[in-house]
Structures are given as structure tokens and as C-alpha cells.
TIDOZA-604514 format. One record per residue (C-alpha): x, y, z; residue in one letter; residue number from 1. Coordinates in nm, 2 decimals. Layout:
<vomis>
[[X,Y,Z],A,NUM]
...
</vomis>
This chain:
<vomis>
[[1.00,2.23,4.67],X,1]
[[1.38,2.23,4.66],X,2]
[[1.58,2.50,4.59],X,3]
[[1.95,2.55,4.56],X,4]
[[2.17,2.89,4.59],X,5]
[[2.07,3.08,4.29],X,6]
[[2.38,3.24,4.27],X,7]
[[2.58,2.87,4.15],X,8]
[[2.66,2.88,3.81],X,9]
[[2.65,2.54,3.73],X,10]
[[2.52,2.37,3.39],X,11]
[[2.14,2.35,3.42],X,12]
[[1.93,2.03,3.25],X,13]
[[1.55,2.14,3.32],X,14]
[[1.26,1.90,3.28],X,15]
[[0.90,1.95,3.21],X,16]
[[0.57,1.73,3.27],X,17]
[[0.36,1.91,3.08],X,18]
[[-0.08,1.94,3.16],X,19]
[[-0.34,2.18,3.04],X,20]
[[-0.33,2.44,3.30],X,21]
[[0.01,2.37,3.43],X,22]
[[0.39,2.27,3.35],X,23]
[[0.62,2.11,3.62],X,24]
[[0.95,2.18,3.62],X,25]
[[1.26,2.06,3.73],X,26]
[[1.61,2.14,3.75],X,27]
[[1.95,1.91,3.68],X,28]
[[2.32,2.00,3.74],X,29]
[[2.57,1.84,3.50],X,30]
[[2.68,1.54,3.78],X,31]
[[2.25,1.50,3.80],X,32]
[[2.18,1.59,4.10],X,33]
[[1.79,1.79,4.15],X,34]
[[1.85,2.12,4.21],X,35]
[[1.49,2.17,4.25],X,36]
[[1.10,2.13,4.18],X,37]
[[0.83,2.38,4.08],X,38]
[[0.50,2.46,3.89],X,39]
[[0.39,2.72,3.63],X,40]
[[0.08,2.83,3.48],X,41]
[[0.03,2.75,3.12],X,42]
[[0.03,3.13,3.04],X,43]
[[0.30,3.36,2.88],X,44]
[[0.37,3.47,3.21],X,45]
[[0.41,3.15,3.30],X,46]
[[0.65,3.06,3.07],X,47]
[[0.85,3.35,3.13],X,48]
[[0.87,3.27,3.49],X,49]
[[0.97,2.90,3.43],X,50]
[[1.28,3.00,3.25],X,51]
[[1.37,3.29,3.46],X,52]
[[1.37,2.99,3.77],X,53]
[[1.57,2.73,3.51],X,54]
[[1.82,3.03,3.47],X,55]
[[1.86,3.11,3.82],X,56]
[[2.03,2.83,3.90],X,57]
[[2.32,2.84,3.58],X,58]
[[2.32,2.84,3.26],X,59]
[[2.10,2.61,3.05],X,60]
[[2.20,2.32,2.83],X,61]
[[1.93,2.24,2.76],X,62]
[[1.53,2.15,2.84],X,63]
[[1.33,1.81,2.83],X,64]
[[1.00,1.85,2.76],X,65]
[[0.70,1.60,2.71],X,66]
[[0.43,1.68,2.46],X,67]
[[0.60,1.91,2.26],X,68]
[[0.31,1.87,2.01],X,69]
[[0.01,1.93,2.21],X,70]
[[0.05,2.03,2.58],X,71]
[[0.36,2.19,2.61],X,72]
[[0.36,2.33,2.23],X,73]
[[0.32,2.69,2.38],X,74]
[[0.65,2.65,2.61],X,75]
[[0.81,2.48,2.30],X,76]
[[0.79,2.80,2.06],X,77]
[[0.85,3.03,2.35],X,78]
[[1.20,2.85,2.45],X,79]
[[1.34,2.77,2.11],X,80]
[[1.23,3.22,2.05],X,81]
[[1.47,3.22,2.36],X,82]
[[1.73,3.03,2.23],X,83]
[[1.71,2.74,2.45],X,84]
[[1.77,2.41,2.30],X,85]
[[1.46,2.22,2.38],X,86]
[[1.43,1.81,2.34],X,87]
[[1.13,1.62,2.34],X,88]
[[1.15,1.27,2.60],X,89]
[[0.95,1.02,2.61],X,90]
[[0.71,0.97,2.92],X,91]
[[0.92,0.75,3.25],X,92]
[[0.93,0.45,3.19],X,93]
[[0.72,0.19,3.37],X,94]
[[1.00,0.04,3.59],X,95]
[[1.04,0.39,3.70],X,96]
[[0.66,0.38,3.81],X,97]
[[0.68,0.12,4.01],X,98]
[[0.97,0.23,4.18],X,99]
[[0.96,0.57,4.26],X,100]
[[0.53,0.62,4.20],X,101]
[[0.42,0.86,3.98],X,102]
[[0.41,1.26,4.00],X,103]
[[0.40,1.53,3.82],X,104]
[[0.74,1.66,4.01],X,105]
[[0.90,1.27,3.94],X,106]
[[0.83,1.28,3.55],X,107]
[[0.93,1.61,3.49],X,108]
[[1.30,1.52,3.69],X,109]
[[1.25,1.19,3.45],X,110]
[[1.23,1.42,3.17],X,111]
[[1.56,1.58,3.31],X,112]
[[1.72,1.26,3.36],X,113]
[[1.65,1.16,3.00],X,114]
[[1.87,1.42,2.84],X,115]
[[2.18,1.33,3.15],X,116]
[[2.16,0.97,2.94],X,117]
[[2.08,1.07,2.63],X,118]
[[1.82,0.78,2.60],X,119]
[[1.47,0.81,2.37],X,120]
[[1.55,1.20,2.34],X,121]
[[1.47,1.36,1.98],X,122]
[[1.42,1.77,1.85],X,123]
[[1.05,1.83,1.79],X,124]
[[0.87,1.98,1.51],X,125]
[[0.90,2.36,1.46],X,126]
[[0.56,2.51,1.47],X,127]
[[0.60,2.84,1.35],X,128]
[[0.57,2.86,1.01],X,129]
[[0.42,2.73,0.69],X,130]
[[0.40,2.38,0.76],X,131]
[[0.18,2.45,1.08],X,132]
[[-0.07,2.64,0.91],X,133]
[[-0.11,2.35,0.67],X,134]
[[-0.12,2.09,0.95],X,135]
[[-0.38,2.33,1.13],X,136]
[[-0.58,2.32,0.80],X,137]
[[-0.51,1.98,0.70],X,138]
[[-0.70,1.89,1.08],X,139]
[[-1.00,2.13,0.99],X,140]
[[-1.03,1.96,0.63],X,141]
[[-1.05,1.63,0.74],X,142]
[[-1.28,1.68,1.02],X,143]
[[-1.51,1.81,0.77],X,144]
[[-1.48,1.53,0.55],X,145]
[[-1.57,1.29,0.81],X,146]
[[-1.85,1.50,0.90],X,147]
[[-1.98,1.49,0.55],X,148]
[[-1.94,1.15,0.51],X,149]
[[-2.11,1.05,0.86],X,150]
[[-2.45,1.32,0.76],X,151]
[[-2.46,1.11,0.41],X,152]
[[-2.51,0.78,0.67],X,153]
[[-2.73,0.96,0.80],X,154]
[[-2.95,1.11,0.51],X,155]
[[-2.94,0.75,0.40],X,156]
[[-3.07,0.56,0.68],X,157]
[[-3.32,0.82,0.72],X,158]
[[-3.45,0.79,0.36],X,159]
[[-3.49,0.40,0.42],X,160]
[[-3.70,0.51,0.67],X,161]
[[-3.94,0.76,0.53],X,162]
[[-4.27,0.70,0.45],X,163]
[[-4.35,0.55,0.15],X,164]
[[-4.44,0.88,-0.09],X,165]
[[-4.12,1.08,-0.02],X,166]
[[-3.92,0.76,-0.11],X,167]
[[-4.09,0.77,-0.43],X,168]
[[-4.03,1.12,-0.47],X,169]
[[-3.68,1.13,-0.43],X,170]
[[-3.63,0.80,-0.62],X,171]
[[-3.56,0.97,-0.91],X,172]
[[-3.17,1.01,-0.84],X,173]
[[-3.03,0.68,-0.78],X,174]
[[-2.72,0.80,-0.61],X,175]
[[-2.71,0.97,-0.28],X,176]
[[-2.57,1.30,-0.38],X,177]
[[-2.86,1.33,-0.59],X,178]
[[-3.08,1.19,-0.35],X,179]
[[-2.91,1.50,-0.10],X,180]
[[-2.97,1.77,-0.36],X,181]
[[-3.38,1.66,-0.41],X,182]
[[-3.40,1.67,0.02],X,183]
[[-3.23,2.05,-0.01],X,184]
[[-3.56,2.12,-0.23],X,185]
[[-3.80,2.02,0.00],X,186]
[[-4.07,2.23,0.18],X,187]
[[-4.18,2.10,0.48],X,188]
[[-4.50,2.25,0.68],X,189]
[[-4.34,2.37,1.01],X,190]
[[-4.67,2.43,1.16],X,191]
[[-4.72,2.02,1.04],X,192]
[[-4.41,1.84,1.22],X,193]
[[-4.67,1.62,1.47],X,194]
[[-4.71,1.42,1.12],X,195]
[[-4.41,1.19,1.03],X,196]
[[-4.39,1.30,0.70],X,197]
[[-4.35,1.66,0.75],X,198]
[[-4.09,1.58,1.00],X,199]
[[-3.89,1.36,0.77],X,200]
[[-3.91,1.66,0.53],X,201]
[[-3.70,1.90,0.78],X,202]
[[-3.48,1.64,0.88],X,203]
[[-3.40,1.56,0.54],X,204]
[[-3.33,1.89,0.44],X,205]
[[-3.15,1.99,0.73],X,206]
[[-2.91,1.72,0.69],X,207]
[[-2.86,1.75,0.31],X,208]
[[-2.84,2.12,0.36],X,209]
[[-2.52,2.03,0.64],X,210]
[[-2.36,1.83,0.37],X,211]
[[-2.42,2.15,0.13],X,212]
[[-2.21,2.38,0.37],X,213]
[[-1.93,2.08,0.43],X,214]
[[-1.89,2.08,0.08],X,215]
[[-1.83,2.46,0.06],X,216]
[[-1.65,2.43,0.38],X,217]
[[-1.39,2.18,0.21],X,218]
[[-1.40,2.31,-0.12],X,219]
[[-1.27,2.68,0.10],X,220]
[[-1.03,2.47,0.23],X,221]
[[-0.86,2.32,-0.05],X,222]
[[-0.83,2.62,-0.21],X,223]
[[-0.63,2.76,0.08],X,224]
[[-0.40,2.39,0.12],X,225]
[[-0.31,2.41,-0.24],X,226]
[[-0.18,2.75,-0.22],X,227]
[[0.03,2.69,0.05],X,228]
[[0.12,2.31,0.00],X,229]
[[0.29,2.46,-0.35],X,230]
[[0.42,2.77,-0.17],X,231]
[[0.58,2.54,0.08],X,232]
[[0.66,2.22,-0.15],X,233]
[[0.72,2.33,-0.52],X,234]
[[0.95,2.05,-0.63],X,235]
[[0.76,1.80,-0.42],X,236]
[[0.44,1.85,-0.63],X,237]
[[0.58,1.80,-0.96],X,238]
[[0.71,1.49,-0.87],X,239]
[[0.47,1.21,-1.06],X,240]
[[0.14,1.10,-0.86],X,241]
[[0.21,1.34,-0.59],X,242]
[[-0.10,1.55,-0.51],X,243]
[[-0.15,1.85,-0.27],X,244]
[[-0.28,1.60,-0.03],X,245]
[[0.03,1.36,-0.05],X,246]
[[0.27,1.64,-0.05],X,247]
[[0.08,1.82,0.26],X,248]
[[0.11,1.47,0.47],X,249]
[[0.48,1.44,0.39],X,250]
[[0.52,1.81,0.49],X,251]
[[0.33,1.75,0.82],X,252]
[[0.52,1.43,0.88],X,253]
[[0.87,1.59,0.79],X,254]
[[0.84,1.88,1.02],X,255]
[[1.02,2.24,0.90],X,256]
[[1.31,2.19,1.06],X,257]
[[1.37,1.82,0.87],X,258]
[[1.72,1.89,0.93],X,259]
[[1.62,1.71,1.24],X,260]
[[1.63,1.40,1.13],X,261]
[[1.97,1.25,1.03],X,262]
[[1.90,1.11,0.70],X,263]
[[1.66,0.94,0.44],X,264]
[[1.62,0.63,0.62],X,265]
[[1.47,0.85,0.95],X,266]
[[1.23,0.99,0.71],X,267]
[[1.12,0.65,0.58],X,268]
[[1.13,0.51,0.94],X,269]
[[0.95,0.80,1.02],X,270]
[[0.70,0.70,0.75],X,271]
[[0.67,0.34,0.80],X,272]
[[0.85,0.26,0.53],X,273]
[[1.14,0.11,0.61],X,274]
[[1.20,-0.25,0.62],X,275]
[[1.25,-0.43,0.94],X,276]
[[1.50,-0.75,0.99],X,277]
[[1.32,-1.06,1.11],X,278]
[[1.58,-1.25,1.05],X,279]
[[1.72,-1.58,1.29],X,280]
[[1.93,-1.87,1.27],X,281]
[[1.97,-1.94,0.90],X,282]
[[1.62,-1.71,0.83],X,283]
[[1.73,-1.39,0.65],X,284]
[[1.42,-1.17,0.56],X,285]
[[1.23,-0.86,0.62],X,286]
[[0.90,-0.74,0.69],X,287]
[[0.68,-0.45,0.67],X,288]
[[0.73,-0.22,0.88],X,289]
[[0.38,-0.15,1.09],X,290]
[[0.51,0.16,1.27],X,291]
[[0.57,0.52,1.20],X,292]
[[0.32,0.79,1.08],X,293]
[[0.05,0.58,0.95],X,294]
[[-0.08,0.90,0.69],X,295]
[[0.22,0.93,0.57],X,296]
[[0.29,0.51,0.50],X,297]
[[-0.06,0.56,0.36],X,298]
[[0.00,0.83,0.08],X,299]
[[0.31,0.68,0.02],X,300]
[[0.10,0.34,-0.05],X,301]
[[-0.11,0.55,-0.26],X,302]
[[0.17,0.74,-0.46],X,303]
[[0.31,0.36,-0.56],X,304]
[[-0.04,0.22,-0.65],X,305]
[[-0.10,0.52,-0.88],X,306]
[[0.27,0.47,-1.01],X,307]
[[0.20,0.13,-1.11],X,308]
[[-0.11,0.21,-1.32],X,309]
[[0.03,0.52,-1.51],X,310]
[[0.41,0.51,-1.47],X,311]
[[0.62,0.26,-1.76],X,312]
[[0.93,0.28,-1.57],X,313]
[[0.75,0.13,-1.22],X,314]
[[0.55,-0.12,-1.43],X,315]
[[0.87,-0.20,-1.60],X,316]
[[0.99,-0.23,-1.25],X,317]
[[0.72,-0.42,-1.13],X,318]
[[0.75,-0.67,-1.40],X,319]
[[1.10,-0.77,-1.30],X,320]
[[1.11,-0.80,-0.94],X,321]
[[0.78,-1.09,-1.00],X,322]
[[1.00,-1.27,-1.20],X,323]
[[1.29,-1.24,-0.90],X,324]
[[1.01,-1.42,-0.70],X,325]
[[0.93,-1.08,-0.50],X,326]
[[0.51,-1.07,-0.42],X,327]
[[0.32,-0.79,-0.52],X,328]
[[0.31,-0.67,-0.16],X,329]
[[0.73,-0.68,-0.12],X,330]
[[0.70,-0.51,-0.40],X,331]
[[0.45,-0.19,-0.29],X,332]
[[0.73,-0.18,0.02],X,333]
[[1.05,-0.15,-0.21],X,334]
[[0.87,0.10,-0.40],X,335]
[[0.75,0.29,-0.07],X,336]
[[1.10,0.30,0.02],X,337]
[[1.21,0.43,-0.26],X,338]
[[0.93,0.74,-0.31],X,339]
[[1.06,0.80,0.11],X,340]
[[1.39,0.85,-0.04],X,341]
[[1.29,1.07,-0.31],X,342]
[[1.05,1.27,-0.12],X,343]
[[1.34,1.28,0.13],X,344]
[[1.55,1.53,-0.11],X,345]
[[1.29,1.70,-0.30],X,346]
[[1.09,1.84,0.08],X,347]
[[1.46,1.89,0.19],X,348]
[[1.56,2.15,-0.12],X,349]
[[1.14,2.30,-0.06],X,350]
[[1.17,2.35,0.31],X,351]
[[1.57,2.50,0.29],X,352]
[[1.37,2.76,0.03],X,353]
[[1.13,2.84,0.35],X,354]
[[1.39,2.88,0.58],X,355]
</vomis>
């Protein structure tokens, strides 16, 4: 480790590689020379003691970080409670790699060196308020639903496979929810499992009783998104085809602090949404744009679909751009740019109510 006179005060740009148990950190001066390498434990004590060495050599500008979202989200919320301006970076790049080799001490004076250029450097989400608790629940929600949806596989694969006079029985519901609510009815004889009926009995009620408790499970949840999605985003939910689960993406996507992003067209780049130039020579076009939040592209794309079903103005829309020669699919994008924009303003007026 290198360490310079603590009593220098100079402008500090610190660095961090962040890992599970343990942050690196390092230390800039304004011309970008290192002032010095060191680790800390991924506790509050931790984090305390990072900044407390960051500060002993000047005042901070301001702090790198990698991960902001996952490893480092901890540090994150403890800096910015600090008032330390905190920037996410990118990892090194692999140039860098292969010319210096890779450490944990070399990214985090990467991460340092990011903010001296100002090069791939943005603010990261805020994660202590509403809109983390409804990214937290969103996450629980749709781990259940995948769960559910996997143990109705499952219940039906195993019915296939059943012996002949349970399929009977439990072909009196044709679909499979039915088909889950006859298995949650069934009595096996525990003392009988050696037989393969008997056995298919438990196993079909212990799955269909696991998609039982899913369904309360996300039913719980919903209940708990929708308060808070229209506590969070009133104006954004009365807006035509958006549902708690559009407007909770959008939120999540957005961040609280939105102000971090410099205008509409972040947010729809942010989204996906925007279009991208392809254009060469005497070629001057656009394309999709295949990047970006790919939930949030998605319940844009699914706000536009229901729009052109149920809303005349969008249909009306719709209707004139195909006879400018646009595709249905150019189309969907110009009208996912457009809901961006106008999600843009709406979550901007909700989220300056929050703050």
C-alpha cells in the first residue's frame, strides 16, 4: 500500500472495486497522481473507515464506484448520507487489462481515473426511498410468478404420467388450473407410497398445493405494489393503458433521483426506445434500438399494443403513418418514443411530489 502525508490538503478523487466481503479503494490528487491503495470490509464500519482514509488525504471531489446497484449499494447510500458526490464507472477497459493486468487495487485506481477524464461516468439510482421498496417487491413478485408458472409444468408433465385412473379422475377439468384445484383434494395413503399411485397422489397435491400458496403469495404482493406504485406514481397511472405493473417498471427504470438523467431522450435511450441512425452514403434511415432496459422497452411495447386496440386517436394515428409507407413495426417504435416522452414528464412531476 501507498500512502501520502495525510496532512496535504489536496483535491481527493477516490475509486472503489467493489466484491462481497470487501471494497478496494484508491485515492487520486487533482494532476492524477495515486495517492494510495487500500481495503475495507463490506461492514458499516467499514465504510466509515474507507471515507475517514479518502478524507485524510484532502478534501473529496468526488468517488468512483463500480456496482453501485449490487455490490457496492451499501457504500453508495452511506456516501451520498455523507454528502459525498458518488459516480458510478464502468469496469477498465480491456486495453487496460492487457496492459497493466488486472487487480482489485488497478480497477479501483481505474475507477479513479475514470472521473480525472470524465469518460463512461453517470449518477446512480437512489435507493432510499419509495421506488426501492417497489423494485425489492417487484423482484419478490416475479420470482414467484416464475415459480408458479414452472410447478404448473410440472403438475402437468406429472399428470401425463399418472396411472391411468387418476387421469380419469381428474379429467373432469379440462384446464390446468382446474386440473391443480382436483390434485389439492386428493388423499393419498401415506402408509401406501411403495405403490405409484399413491405416490402420484402426494406429488400431485404437493405441487398444486405450492401453486395455491404462490397464488396467495402474489395476490399479497400486488396488493402491497399497487399501494405504493400510486403513492409513488399518481399521474403516471391515470395515463391510458398504463397499469401498476407498467408504471412500477418505468419507476424502477427511472430511478428517484430522475433528475439524473438530462432529458426525455435519456429516458427513452434508457428504455430502448430511441431510434438509432444507420444511416451511410446516400442511406438515411433508423433502426430499432436493441439496447437499454429491456422491461422497460417491453411495457412500453405493451402500452402501444393496448393503445392501438382501444385508443381512436393512436388508431387514427396508426392509419396514417401506413399510408406514409411506415410498417407496422416503425410504427410500434414511433409510438414507443412517444409514450417515453410522456412517461418522461408525468414520473418527473410524481417523483418531485416524493422528494
Amino acid at each position: 500500500m501507498m500512502m501520502a502525508n495525510a496532512g496535504s490538503e489536496v483535491e481527493v478523487l477516490g475509486g472503489v472495486d467493489s466484491h462481497t466481503d470487501t471494497h478496494h479503494a484508491a485515492a487520486l490528487d487533482s494532476r492524477g497522481s495515486l495517492l494510495g491503495t487500500q481495503e475495507f470490509s463490506t461492514t458499516p464500519a467499514g465504510y466509515v473507515a474507507l471515507l475517514q482514509w479518502l478524507r485524510s488525504f484532502g478534501a473529496i471531489t468526488a468517488v468512483g464506484v463500480e456496482s453501485t446497484g449490487a455490490y457496492a449499494a451499501g457504500l453508495v447510500r452511506y456516501l451520498s448520507s455523507e454528502g459525498i458526490q458518488v459516480l458510478e464507472v464502468n469496469q477498465p477497459h480491456p486495453h487496460t487489462r492487457r496492459r497493466r493486468g488486472k487487480s482489485d487495487a488497478i480497477d479501483a485506481e481505474m475507477a479513479a481515473r475514470r472521473i480525472l477524464c470524465g469518460e463512461g461516468i453517470v449518477i446512480p439510482k437512489a435507493t432510499s426511498g419509495i421506488v426501492e421498496s417497489i423494485r425489492q417487491l417487484r423482484l419478490a413478485r416475479q420470482s414467484a410468478i416464475k415459480a408458479r408458472s414452472a410447478a404448473l409444468v410440472q403438475l402437468s408433465q406429472l399428470i401425463i404420467t399418472a396411472p391411468a385412473e387418476l387421469r380419469q379422475q381428474l379429467s373432469d377439468r379440462k384446464g390446468i388450473r382446474g386440473k391443480a384445484t382436483l390434485c389439492s383434494r386428493l388423499r393419498p395413503d401415506v402408509a401406501r407410497t411403495r405403490e405409484p399411485l399413491q405416490a402420484a397422489k402426494l406429488a400431485l397435491r404437493s405441487i398444486a398445493c405450492r401453486i395455491a400458496e404462490l397464488d396467495n403469495e402474489i395476490k399479497e404482493l400486488d396488493q402491497h405494489l399497487a399501494l405504493l406504485v400510486a403513492t409513488a406514481a399518481p399521474h403516471t397511472t391515470k395515463l391510458l393503458a398504463v397499469s401498476t405493473g407498467h408504471a412500477g417498471q418505468l419507476l424502477v427504470t427511472a430511478g428517484e433521483n430522475i433528475e439524473r438523467l438530462r432529458s426525455e431522450g435519456s429516458f427513452a435511450a434508457l428504455c430502448g426506445a430511441s431510434p438509432i441512425p444507420v444511416s451511410s452514403g446516400r442511406t438515411d434511415r433508423y433502426r430499432l434500438n436493441h439496447g437499454g432496459d429491456r422491461d422497460a422497452n417491453r411495457a412500453l411495447h405493451m402500452i402501444a399494443v393496448c393503445r392501438l386496440r382501444y385508443c381512436p386517436k393512436t388508431r387514427a394515428y396508426a392509419q396514417r403513418r401506413t399510408q406514409e409507407g411506415k410498417t407496422k413495426r416503425e410504427i410500434i417504435r414511433c409510438l414507443k418514443r412517444y409514450i417515453a416522452r410522456e412517461t418522461y414528464h408525468t414520473l418527473q412531476k410524481d417523483l418531485a411530489t416524493q422528494t
